[in-house]
C-alpha positions, 0 to 999 in steps of 0.5 A, a space after each residue: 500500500 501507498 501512501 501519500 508523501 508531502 514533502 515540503 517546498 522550499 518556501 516552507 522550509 525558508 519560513 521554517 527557518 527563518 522563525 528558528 534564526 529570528 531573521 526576516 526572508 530576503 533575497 540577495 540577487 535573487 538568490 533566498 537569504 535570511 537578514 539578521 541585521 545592519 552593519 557598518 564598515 568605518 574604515 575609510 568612510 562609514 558605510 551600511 551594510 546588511 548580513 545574511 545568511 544563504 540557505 547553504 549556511 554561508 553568511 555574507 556582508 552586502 550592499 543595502 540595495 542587493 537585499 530585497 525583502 520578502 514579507 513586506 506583502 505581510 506587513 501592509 496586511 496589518 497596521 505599520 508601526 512606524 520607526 518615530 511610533 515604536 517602542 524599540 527606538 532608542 537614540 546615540 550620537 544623535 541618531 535614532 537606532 532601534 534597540 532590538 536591531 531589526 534595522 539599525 539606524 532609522 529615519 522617523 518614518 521607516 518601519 520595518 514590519 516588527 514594530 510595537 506602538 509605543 504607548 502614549 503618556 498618561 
């Protein structure tokens, strides 16, 4: 007798994973990655730059404009939280950073999709 094996798709082992490396979903030139955050280079000028991992486990150190995130779609499904609105901004060197590192340095209106209103002052 047959039965009948589902085997899982390479998205549902990518969202598996991610959740397990508390990373969000990328793709580096098309290529599935996981983000785990923002870096800085300042050894000659200061530059930005994202670490990922490869699904092959190989981790590398990119160009911003080379990541392109994949769960967008999800986060204009609920209410976006922006940067100036979320609890996890914090401030250093006169920049606003966000303290649980989903995206570095931020700009008020940035949002990264992981977000929670802070709240208001009674």
């Amino acid at each position: 007798m047959r039965k009948n094996i589902r085997f899982k798709t390479l998205r549902e082992v990518w969202l598996e994973q991610a959740e397990k490396v508390n990373g969000r979903i990328c793709k580096v030139d098309g290529e599935p990655a996981f983000f785990h955050r923002w870096v800085q280079d300042d050894r000659i000028v200061t530059q930005t730059f994202a670490l990922v991992e490869l699904l092959d486990g190989s981790v590398k150190k990119v160009a911003p404009e080379k990541v392109r995130f994949c769960d967008r779609e999800e986060a204009e499904d609920s209410e976006e939280v922006k940067c100036k609105d979320c609890e996890f901004l914090m401030f250093s060197d006169f920049e606003g950073e966000c303290s649980k590192c989903y995206k570095g340095i931020v700009s008020p209106n940035d949002s990264c999709g992981k977000g929670k209103r802070r709240e208001a002052k009674r």
